[in-house]
Structures are given as C-alpha cells and as structure tokens.
C-alpha positions as CSV (number, residue, x, y, z in Angstrom):
1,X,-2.7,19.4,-16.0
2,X,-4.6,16.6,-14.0
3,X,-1.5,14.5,-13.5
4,X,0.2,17.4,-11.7
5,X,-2.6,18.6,-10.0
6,X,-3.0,14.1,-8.8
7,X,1.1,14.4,-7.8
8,X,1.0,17.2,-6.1
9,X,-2.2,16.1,-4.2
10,X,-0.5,13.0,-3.3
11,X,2.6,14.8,-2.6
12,X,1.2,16.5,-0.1
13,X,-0.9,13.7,1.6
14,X,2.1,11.9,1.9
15,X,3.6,15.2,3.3
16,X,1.0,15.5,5.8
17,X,1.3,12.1,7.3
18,X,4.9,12.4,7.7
19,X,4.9,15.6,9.6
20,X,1.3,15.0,11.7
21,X,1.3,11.5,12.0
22,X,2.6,9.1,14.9
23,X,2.8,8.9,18.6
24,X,2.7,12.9,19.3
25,X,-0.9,13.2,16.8
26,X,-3.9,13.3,18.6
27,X,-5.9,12.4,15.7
28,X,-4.0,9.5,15.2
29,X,-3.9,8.8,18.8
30,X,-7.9,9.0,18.4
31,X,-8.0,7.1,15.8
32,X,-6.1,3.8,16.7
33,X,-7.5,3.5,20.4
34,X,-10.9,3.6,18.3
35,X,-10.1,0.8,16.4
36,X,-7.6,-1.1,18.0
37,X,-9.0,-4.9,18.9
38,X,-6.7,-5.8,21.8
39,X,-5.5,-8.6,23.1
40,X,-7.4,-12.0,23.1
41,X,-10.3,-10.6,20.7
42,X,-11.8,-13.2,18.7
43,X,-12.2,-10.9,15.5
44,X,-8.3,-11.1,15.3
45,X,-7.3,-14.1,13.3
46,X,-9.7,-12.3,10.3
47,X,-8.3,-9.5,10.2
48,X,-4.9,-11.2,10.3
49,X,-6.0,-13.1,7.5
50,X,-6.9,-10.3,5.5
51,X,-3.7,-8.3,6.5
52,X,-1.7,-11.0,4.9
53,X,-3.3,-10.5,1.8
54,X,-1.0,-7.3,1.5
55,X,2.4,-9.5,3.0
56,X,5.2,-10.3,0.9
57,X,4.7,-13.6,0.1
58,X,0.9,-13.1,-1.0
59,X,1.8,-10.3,-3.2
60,X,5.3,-11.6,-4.2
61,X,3.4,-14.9,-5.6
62,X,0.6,-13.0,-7.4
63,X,3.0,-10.6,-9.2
64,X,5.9,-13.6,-10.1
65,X,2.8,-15.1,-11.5
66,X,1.2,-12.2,-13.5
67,X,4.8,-11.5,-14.4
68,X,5.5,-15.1,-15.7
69,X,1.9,-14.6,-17.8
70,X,2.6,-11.1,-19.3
71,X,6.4,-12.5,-20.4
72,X,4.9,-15.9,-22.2
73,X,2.1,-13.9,-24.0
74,X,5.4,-11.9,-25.2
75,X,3.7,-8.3,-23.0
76,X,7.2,-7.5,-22.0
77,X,6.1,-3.4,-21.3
78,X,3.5,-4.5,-19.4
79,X,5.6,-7.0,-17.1
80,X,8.2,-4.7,-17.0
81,X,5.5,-2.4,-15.4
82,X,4.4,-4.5,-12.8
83,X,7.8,-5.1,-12.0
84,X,9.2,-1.4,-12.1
85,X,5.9,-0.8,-9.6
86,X,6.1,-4.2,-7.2
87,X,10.2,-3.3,-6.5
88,X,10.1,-0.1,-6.6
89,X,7.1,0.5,-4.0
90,X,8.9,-1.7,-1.8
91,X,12.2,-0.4,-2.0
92,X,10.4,3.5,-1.4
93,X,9.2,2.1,1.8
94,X,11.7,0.5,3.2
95,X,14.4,3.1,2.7
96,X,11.4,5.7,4.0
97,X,11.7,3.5,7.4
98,X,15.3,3.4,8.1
99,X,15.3,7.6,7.1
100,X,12.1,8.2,9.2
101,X,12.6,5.6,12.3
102,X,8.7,6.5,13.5
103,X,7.8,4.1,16.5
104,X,5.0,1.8,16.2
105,X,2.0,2.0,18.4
106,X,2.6,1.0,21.9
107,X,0.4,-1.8,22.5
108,X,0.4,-5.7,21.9
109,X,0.6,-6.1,18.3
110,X,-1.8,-8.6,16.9
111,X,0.4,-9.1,14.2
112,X,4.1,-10.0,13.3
113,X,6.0,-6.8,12.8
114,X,9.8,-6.3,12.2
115,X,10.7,-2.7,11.1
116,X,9.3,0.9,11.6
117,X,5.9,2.2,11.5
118,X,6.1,4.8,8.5
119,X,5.2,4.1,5.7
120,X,2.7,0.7,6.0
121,X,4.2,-1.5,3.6
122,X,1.1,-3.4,3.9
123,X,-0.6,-0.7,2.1
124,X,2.1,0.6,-0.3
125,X,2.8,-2.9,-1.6
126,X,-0.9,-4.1,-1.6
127,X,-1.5,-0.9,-3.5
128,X,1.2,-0.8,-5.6
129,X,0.2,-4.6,-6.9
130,X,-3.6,-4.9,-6.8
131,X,-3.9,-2.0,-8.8
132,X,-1.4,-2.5,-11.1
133,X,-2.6,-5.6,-11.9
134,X,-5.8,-4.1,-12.3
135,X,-4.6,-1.4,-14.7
136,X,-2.8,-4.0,-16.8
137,X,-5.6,-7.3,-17.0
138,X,-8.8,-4.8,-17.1
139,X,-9.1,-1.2,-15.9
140,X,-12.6,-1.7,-15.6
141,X,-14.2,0.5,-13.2
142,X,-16.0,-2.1,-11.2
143,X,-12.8,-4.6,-10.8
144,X,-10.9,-1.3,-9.9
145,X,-13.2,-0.9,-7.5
146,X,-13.3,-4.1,-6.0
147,X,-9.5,-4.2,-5.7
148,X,-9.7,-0.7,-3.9
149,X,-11.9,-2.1,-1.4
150,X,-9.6,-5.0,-0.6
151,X,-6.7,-2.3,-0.8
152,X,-8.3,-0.4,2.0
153,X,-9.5,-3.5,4.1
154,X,-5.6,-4.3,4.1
155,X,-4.9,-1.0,5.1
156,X,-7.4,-0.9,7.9
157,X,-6.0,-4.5,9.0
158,X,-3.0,-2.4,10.3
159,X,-4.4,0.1,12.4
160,X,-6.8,-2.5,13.9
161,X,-3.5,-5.1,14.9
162,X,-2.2,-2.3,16.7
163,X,0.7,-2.5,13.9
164,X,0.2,0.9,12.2
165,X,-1.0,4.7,13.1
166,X,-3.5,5.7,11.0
167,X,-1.2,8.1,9.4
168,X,1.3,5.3,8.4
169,X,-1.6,3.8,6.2
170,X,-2.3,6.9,4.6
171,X,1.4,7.8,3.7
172,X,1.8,4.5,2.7
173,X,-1.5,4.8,-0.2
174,X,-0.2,8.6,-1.1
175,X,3.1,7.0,-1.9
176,X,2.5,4.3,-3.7
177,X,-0.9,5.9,-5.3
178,X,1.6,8.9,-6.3
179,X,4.5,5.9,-7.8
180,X,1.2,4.4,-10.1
181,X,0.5,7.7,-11.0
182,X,3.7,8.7,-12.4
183,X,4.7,5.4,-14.0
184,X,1.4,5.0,-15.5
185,X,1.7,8.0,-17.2
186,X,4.9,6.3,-18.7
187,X,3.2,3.4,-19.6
188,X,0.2,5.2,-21.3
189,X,2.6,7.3,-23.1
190,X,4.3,3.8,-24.4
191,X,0.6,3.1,-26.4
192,X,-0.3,1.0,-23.2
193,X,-3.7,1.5,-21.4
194,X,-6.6,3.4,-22.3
C-alpha cells in the first residue's frame, strides 16, 4: 500500500508542476525574482560550481565509474540498476521537453542552457544518480541524507541562475523520485536492498 500511496503522491506533484508551473504562475513568478542572483553577482561562480555537480559529465563519470565497480565485483543487478535509472531519468526528461516546450525564465541566465525549461534535468539526473548510488553502496540514513542535501542544493542552483522555475525543479525530483520508487521496488523484489 505505501508504494502506491509514494507513486501516486509523486504522480501528482509531478502533475501539479506541469499544469501550475512556468511563466503564467505567480508563485513561481514569486519565487524565482526571490531568488534569482542577477547579473554580475559575485555568489555566481558557486553556485555554478555546485549546479555542475548535477551536469552530464559529473554524473556521467560518477555512474561509468560505480558502474565499472559493481560489474568487476561481478554485482551485475545492481549495475544494471544504476544503469536502467541514470538512462532512463535522462531519456524521461528529455522527451518531457520536446512534448512540453515550457520557456525558460526570461532573464540573463547565469548558466549555460540549451533546451526547455520542464523538467530540470539538473535535478532529475542529480536525483536519479546520487540516490541511486546511495541505495546501492549504503542506504544509511545519514549518507541518504547527506546526498539529499546536495540533491536539493543542485536543484536550487537552477532557480538561482535564472535557468529554471521553481516548478521545473520540483517536476523534475517528482519524476525522477517516482522512476527510484518504482525500480526500486524491482530491485528489492530481486533480493536486493534492505
């Protein structure tokens, strides 16, 4: 019963930033003049630096790594895990952006951007791979934690660039939060996991 209640939770967060989300909601209107650094701040290049902690080539590396390390100690479930989660995050997201087209924020972005706004693949993907690797090399609560934090630093890196509404950050967590959920279940259910 708790993993349908969690997917349908997610489900409809996910839901909910699709629909209120972008350049027509005032909350995230609110939200990102609130936060937004502007141009020339001096806080900018940390905040880039952490924001790149949830790019492709940081997370890329870390999970060709882990991946490399799960196949020579022979944990082919596991790897095969990380990678059904790493791909399949990213490939959620990016089809989500050519279906959805949202706009990105209309200010100077702070940061290098390329595609649409919804969902942050910075936060899917960071996600989708911290916490995976979490799950597979402890699941104890305090590293969980920790990489949660980072998670949501990353997140926050977007809507602070001027890269992301709020509501892009958010979808992007439901969706790949709600993608963990569901393959972990499948994972678990393969004697993986506690």
């Amino acid at each position: 019963m708790k993993f349908y209640g969690a997917t349908a939770a997610l489900l409809l967060v996910w839901l909910g930033a699709l629909i209120w989300g972008g350049a027509a909601a005032p909350v995230d209107q609110w939200i990102s003049s609130a936060l937004y650094l502007g141009e020339g701040a001096s806080a900018a290049p940390v905040w880039v630096a952490v924001t790149e902690l949830g790019g492709w080539k940081i997370l890329l590396g870390i999970a060709v790594l882990a991946w490399l390390y799960l196949m020579m100690r022979r944990r082919t479930r596991d790897a095969l895990f990380l990678l059904g989660m790493v791909i399949g995050v990213r490939a959620l997201v990016e089809g989500q952006k050519l279906i959805f087209a949202r706009p990105r924020p209309e200010v100077a972005h702070l940061a290098e951007v390329s595609s649409y706004s919804f969902p942050s693949g910075h936060s899917a993907n960071a996600l989708a791979t911290y916490l995976t690797l979490g799950l597979i090399f402890s699941a104890r609560l305090p590293v969980m934690i920790v990489l949660a934090v980072l998670v949501c630093f990353i997140g926050l890196s977007r809507v602070v660039l001027g890269v992301h509404w709020p509501s892009d950050v958010i979808g992007g967590w439901a969706l790949a939060a709600l993608c963990l959920v569901v393959a972990r279940r499948n994972w678990r259910t393969a004697g993986h996991g506690k």
